[in-house]
N, CA, C and O of each residue as an XYZ file, in Angstrom:
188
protein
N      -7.216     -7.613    -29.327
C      -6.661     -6.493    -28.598
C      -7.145     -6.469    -27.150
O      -6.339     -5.989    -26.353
N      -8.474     -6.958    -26.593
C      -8.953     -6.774    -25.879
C      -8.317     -8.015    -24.777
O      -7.945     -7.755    -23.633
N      -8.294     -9.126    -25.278
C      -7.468    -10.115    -24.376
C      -5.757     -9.171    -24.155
O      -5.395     -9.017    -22.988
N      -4.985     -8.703    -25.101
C      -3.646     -8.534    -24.542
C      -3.885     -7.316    -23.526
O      -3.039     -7.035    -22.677
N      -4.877     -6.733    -23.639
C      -5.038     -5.361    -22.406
C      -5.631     -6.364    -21.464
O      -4.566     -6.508    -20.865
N      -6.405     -7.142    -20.859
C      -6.956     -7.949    -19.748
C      -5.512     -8.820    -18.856
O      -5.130     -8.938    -17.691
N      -4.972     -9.388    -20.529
C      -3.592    -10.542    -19.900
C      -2.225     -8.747    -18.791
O      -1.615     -8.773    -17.722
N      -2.363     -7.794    -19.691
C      -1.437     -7.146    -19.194
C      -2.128     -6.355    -17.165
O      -1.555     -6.215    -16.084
N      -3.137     -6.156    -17.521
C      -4.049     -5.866    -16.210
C      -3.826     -6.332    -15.482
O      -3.297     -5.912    -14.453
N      -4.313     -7.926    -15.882
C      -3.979     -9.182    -14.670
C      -2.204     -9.352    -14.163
O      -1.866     -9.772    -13.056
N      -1.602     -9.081    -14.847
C      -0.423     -8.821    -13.996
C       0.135     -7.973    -13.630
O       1.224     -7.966    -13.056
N      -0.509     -7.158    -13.899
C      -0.387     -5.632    -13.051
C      -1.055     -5.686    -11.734
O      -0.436     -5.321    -10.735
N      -2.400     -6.161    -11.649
C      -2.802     -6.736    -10.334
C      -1.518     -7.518     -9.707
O      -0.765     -6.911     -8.946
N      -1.286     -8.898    -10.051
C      -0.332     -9.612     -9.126
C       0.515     -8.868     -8.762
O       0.686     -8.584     -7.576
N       1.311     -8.346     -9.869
C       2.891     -7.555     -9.065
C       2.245     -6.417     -8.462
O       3.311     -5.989     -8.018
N       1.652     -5.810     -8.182
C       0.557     -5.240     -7.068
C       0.735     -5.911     -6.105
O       1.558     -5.525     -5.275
N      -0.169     -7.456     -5.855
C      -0.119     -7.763     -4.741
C       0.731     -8.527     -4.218
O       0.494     -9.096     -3.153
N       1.812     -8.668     -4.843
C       3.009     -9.333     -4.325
C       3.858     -7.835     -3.820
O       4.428     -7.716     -2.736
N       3.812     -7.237     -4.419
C       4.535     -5.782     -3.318
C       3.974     -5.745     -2.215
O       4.610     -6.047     -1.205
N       2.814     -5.411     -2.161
C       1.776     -5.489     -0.850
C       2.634     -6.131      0.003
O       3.461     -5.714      0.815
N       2.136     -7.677     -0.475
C       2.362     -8.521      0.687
C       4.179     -8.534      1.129
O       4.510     -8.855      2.271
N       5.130     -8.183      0.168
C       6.876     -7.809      0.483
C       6.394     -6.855      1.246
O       7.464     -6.510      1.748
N       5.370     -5.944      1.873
C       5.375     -4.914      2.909
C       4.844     -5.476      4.157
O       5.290     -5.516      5.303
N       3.747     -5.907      3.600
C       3.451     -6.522      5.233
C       4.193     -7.421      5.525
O       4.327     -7.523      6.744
N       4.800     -8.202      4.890
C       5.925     -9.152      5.532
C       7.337     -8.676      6.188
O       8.148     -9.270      6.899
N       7.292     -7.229      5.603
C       8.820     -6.771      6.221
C       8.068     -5.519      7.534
O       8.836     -4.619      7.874
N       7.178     -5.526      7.941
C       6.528     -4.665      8.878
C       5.729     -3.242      8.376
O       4.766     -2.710      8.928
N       6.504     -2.774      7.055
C       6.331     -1.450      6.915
C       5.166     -0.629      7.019
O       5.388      0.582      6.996
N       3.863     -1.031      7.140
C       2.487     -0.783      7.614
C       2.536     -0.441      8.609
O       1.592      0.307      8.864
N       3.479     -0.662      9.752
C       3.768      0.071     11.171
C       4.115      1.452     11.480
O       3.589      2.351     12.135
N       5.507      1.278     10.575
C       6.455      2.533     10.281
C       5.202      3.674      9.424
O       5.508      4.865      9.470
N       4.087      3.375      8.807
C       3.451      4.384      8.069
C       2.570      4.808      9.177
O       2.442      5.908      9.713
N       2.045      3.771      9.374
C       0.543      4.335     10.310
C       0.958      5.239     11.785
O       0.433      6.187     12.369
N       2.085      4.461     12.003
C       2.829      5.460     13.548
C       2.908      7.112     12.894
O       2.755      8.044     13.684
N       3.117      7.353     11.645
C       3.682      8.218     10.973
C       2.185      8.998     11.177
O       2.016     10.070     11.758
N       1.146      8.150     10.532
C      -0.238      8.797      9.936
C      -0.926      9.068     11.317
O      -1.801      9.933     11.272
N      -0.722      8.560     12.387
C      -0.986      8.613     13.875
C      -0.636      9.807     14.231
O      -1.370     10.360     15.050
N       0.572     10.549     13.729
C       1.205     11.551     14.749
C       0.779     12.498     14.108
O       0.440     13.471     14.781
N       0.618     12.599     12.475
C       0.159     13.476     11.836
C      -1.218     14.375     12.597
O      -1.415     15.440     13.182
N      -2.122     12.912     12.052
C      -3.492     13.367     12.526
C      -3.088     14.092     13.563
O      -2.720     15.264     13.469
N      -3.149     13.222     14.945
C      -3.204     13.824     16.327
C      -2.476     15.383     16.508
O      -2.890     16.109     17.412
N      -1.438     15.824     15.654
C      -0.549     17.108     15.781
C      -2.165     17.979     15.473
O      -2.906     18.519     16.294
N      -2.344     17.817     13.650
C      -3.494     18.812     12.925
C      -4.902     18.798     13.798
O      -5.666     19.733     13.559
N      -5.296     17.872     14.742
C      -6.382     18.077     15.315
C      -5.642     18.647     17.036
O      -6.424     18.915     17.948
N      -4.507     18.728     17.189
C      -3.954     19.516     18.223
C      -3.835     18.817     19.627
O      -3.498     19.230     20.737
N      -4.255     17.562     19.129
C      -4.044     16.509     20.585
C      -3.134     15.668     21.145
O      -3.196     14.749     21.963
N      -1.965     16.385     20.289
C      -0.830     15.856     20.494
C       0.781     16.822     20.801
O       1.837     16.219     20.990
């Protein structure tokens, strides 16, 4: 039992990090952080 919960984990990791990396390859880490940028700066009022 303990191997089919480890085998199912481990590919839950990969298709994890194969999404990841379909994001950083299509830019979308830009489009968030510009987002998380304006946020902050509004709630601390420096923007």
């Amino acid at each position: 039992m303990k191997d089919k919960n480890k085998k199912y984990s481990i590919i839950a990791i990969l298709i994890a990090l194969i999404f990841i990396l379909i994001g950083i390859n299509k830019k979308e880490f830009e489009a968030y952080y510009s987002k998380a940028k304006m946020i902050c700066t509004q709630c601390i009022g420096i923007g």
